[in-house]
Backbone as CSV, one residue per row, in Angstrom:
resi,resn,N_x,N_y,N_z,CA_x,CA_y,CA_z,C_x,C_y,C_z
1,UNK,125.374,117.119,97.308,125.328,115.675,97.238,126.581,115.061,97.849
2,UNK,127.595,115.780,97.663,129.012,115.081,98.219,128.771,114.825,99.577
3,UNK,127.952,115.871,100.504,128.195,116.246,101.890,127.326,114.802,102.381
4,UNK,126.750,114.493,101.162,125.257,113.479,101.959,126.067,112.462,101.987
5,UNK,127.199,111.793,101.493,127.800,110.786,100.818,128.525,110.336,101.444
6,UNK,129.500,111.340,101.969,130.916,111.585,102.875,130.594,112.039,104.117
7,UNK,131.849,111.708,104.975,131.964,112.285,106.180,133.228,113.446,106.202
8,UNK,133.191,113.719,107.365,133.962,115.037,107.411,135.470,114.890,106.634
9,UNK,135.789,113.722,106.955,137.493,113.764,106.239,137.634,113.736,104.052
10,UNK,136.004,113.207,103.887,136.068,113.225,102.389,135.626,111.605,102.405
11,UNK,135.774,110.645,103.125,135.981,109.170,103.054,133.780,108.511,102.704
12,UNK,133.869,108.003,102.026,132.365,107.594,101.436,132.081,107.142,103.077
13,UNK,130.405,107.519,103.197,130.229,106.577,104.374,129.616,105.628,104.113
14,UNK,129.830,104.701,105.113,129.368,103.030,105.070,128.423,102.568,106.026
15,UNK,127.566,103.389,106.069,126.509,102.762,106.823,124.888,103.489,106.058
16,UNK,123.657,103.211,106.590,122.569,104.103,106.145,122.441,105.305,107.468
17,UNK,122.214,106.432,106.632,121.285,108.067,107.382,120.036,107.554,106.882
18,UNK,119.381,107.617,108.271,117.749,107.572,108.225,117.444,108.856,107.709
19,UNK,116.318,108.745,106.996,115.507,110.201,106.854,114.590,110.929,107.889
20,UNK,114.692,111.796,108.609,114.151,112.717,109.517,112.332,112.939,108.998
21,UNK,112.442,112.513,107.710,111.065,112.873,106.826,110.192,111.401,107.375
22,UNK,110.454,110.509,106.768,109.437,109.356,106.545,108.649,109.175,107.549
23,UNK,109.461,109.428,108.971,108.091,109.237,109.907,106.671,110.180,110.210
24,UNK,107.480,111.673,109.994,106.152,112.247,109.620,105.490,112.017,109.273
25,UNK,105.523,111.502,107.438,104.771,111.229,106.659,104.252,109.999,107.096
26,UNK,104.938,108.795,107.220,103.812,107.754,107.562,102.661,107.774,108.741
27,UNK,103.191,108.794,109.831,102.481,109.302,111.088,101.171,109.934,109.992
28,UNK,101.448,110.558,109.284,100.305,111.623,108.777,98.885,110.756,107.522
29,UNK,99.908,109.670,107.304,99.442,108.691,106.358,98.625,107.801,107.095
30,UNK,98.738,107.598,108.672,98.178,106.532,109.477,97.206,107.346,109.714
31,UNK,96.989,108.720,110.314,95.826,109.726,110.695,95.021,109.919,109.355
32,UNK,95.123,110.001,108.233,94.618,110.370,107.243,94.355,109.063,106.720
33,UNK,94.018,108.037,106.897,93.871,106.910,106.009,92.303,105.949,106.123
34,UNK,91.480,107.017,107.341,90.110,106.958,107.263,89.169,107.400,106.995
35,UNK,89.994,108.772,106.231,89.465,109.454,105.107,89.818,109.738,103.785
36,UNK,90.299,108.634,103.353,91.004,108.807,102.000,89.992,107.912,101.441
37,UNK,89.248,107.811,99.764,88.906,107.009,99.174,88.656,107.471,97.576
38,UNK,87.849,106.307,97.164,87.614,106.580,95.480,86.223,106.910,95.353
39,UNK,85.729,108.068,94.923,84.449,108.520,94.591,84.709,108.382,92.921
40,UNK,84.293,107.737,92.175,84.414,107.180,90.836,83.238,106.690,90.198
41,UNK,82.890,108.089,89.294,81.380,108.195,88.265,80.532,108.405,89.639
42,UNK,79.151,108.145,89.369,78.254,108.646,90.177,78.190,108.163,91.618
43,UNK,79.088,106.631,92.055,79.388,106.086,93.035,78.253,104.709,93.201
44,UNK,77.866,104.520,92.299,77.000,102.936,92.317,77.624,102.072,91.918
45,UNK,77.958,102.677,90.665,79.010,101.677,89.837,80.029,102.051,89.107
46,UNK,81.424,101.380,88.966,82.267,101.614,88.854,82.258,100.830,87.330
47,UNK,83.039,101.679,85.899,83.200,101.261,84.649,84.515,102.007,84.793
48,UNK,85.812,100.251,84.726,87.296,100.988,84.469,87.357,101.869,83.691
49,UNK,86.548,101.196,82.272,86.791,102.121,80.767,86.057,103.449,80.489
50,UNK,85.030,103.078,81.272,84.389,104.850,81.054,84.415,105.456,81.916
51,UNK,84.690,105.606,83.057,84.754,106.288,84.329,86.053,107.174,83.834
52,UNK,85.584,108.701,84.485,87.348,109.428,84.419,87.847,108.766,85.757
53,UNK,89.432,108.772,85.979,90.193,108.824,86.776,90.991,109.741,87.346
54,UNK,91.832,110.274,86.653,93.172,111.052,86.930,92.427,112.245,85.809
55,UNK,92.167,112.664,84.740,91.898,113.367,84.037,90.082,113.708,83.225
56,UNK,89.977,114.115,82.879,88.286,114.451,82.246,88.090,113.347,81.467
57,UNK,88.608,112.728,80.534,88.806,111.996,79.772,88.990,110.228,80.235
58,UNK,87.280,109.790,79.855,87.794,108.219,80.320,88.759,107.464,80.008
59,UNK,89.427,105.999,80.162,90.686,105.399,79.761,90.108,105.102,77.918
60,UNK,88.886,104.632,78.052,88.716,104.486,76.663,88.865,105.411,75.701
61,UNK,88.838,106.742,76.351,89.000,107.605,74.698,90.542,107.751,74.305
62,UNK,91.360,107.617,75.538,92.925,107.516,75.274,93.347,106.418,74.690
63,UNK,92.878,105.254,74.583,93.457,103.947,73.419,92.436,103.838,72.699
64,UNK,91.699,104.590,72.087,90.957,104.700,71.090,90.054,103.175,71.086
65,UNK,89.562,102.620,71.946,88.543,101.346,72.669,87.321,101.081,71.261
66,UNK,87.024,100.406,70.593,85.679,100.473,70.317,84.533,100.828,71.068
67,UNK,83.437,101.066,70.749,82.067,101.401,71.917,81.650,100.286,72.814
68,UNK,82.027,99.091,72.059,81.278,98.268,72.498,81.608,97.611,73.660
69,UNK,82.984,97.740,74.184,83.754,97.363,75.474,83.388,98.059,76.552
């Protein structure tokens, strides 16, 4: 971390180092971004509360929801 910070004499540097990374990634993010989407429940219709998302488990069974929402 020091080396990222400082320059050769020890002295903080004062300007920004671009990252060598980000353009990849946004290059790879621009090619890939006409096939990215949400397939969510059977794909007709979308229910925030009962549909899984991220896990097996819809949002409603994690805040304990009544049925009727």
């Amino acid at each position: 971390m020091y080396a990222k910070f400082t320059n050769k004499i020890g002295d903080f540097i004062r300007y920004h180092k671009k990252s060598p990374i980000w353009p990849s990634i946004k290059l790879a993010a621009s090619i890939n971004r006409p096939y990215m989407g949400w397939l969510v429940g059977n794909g007709a219709a979308i229910n925030f509360w009962r549909d899984t998302w991220a896990t097996k488990i819809p949002v409603q069974e994690y805040i304990e929801m009544p049925q009727s929402m």
